[in-house]
C-alpha positions in Angstrom: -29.3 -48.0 22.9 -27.2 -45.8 20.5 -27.4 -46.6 16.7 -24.3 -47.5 15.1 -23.3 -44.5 12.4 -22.0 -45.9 9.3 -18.5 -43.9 8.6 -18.6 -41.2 5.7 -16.8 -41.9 3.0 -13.1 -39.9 3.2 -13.1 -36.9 0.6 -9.3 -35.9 -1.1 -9.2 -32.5 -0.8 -6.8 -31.2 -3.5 -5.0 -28.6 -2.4 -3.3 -27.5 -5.2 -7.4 -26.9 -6.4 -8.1 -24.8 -4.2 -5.2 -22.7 -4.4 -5.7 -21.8 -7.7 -9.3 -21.3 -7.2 -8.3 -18.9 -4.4 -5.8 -17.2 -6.6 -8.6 -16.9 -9.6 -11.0 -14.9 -7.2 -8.0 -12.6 -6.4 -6.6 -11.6 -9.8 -7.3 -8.4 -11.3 -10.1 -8.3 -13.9 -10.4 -4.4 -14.4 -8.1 -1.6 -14.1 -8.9 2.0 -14.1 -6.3 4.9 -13.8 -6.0 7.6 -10.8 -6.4 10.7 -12.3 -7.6 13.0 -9.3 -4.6 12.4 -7.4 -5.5 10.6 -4.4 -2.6 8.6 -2.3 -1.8 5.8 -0.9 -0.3 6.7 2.8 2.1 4.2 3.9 4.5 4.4 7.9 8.4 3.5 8.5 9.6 1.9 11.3 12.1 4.5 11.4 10.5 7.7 11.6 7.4 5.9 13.9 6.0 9.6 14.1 4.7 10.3 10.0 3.1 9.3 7.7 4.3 9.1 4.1 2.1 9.6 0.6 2.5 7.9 -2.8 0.5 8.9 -5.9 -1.9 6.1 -6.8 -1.3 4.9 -10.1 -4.9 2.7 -10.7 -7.7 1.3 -9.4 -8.0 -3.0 -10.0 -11.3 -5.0 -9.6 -10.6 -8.4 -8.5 -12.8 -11.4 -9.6 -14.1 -11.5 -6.2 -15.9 -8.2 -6.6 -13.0 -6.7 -4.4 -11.2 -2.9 -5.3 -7.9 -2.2 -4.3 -5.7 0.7 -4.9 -2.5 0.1 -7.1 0.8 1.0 -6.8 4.1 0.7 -8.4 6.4 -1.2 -5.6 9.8 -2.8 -6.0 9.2 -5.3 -8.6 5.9 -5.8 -9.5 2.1 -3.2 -9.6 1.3 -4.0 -6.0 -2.4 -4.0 -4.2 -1.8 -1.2 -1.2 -3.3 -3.1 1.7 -0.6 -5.9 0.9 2.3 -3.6 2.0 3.6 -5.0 5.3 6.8 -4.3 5.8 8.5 -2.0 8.4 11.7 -1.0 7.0 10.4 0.0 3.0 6.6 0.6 3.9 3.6 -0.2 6.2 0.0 0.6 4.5 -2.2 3.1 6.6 -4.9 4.0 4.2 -5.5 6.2 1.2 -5.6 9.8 1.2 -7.8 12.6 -0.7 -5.2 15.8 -0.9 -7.8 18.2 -1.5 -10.1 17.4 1.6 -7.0 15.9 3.5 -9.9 12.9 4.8 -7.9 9.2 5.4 -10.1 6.6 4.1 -9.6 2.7 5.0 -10.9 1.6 1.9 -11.5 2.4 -1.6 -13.7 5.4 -2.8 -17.0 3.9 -3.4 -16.8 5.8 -7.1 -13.8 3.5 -8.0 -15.8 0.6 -6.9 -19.0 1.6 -9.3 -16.8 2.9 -12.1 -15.1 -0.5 -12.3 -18.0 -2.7 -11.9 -19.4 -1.3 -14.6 -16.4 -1.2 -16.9 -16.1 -5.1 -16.4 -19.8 -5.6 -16.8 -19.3 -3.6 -20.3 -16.4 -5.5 -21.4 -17.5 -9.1 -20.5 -14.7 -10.8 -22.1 -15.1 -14.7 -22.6 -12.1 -17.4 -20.6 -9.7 -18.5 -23.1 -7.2 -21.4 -22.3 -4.5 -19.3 -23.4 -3.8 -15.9 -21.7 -4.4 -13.1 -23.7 -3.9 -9.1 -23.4 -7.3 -8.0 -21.6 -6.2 -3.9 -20.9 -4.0 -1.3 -21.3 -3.5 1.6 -19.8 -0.8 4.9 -19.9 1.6 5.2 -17.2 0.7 8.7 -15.9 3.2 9.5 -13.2 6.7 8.6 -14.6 7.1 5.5 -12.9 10.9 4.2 -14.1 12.0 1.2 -14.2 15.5 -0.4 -13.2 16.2 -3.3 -16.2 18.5 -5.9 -14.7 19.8 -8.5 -17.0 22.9 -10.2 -16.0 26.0 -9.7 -13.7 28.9 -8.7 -17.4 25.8 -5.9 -18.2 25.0 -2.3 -17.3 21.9 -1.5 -15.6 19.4 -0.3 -17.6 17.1 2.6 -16.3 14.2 2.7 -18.6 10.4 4.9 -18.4 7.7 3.0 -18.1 4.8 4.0 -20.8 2.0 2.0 -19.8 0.4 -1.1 -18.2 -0.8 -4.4 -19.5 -3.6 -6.4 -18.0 -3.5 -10.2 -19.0 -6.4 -12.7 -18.7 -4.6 -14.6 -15.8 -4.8 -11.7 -13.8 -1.2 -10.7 -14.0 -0.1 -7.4 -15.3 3.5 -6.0 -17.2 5.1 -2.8 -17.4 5.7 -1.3 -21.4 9.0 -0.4 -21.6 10.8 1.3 -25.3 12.9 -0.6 -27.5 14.4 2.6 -28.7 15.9 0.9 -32.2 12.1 0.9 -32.7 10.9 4.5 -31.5 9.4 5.7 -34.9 7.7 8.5 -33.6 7.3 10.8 -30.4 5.6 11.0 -28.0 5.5 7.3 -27.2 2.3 5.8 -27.1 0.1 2.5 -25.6 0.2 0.5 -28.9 3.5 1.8 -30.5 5.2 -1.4 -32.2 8.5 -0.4 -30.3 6.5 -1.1 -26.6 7.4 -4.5 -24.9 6.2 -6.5 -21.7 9.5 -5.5 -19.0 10.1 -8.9 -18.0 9.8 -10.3 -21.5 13.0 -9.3 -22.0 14.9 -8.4 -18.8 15.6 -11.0 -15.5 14.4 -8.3 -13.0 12.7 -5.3 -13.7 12.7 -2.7 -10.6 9.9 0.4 -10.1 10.7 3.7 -9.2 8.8 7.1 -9.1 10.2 9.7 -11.1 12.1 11.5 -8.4 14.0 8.9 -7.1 14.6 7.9 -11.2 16.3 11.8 -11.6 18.4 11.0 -8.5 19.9 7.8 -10.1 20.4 9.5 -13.4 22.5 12.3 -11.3 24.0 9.8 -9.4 23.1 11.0 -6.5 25.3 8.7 -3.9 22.8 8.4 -0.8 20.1 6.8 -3.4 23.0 4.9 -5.3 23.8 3.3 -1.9 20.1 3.0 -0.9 19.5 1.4 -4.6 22.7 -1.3 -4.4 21.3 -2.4 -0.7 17.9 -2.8 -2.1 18.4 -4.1 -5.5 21.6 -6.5 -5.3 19.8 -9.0 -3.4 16.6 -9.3 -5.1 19.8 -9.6 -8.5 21.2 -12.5 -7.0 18.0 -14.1 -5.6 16.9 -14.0 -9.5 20.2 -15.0 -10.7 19.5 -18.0 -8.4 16.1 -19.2 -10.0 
């Protein structure tokens, strides 16, 4: 004869919990910049037969111990591996230009390089979120300041990068009623967070920034199609 088991005791299970512990062991704790020029290489659903290449811009180490290559991508510094999306960009891999090798994950370098930068700088949690990095935009990146329907858009450079303590990180765009001295520098008084100020903030590289300043109408049309909607989905919030 079977002995009768005495029910366990029900557990809540806070989902909301574990969500943000999830999120914690995702958020970026280190950044280090690309400086050797190695890609991110990214397919389109329309053209099914090539393969495209972006400039890395950094390297982030999440809490988790994970590395993931960093790019500027419509509105926000995106992880690489996250791009999913058949009509803007599909993520392949990253891509060493000199040897021409594809490599599915992160150079083990970047991996040591940051480790050790986060062991170094071993900063203590705060309840309130403070400035952990900064570092220099090195490719040009632009971005596209959108404030309200009655205003211009605002095409702006982006100088450098913030890294906060909750992971999250901003774009430093110039104030120029401030600009004291050139060249503009990580730290100059006239820098500011990109969304401190403006209701979207939109990233492009350089190239496609010289075509919008020459109004160049294929990327004018291309920019209102992509843009407008993520205006009036902001404009909604």
């Amino acid at each position: 004869m079977g002995m009768t088991l005495s029910p366990r005791p029900a557990r809540v299970i806070d989902l909301e919990t574990m969500r943000q512990k999830l999120q914690a062991k995702r958020r970026l704790v280190r950044l280090s910049p690309e400086l050797d020029g190695l890609e991110m290489v990214y397919s389109l659903a329309s053209d099914p037969d090539s393969l495209y290449g972006m400039p890395i811009l950094a390297w982030g180490l999440r809490e988790n111990g994970d590395v993931v290559g960093l790019v500027p991508w419509m509105e926000t510094l995106t992880p690489c591996h996250l791009l999913d999306d058949a009509e803007h960009g599909c993520f392949v891999g990253y891509r060493d230009p000199e040897t021409e090798e594809l490599l599915e994950v992160p150079p083990p370098h970047k991996a040591c390089e940051l480790t050790h930068a986060a062991a170094y700088f071993d900063y203590e949690e705060t309840r309130e979120i403070t400035l952990i990095q900064q570092i220099p935009d090195t490719q040009g990146t632009h971005a596209l300041c959108i404030d309200d329907d009655s205003r211009p858009w605002q095409l702006k450079q982006v100088f450098g990068w913030r890294l906060y303590s909750d992971g999250n990180v901003e774009a430093l765009l110039a104030d120029e009623t401030l600009v004291e001295s050139t060249p503009i520098l990580p730290g100059d008084a006239c820098l500011y967070p990109g969304r401190s100020r403006h209701r979207v903030v939109y990233f492009f590289q350089r190239s496609i920034a010289n075509r919008i300043r020459e109004q160049d109408p294929g990327t004018l049309e291309a920019l209102a199609l992509m843009v407008i909607p993520c205006a009036a989905e902001g404009a909604g919030n």
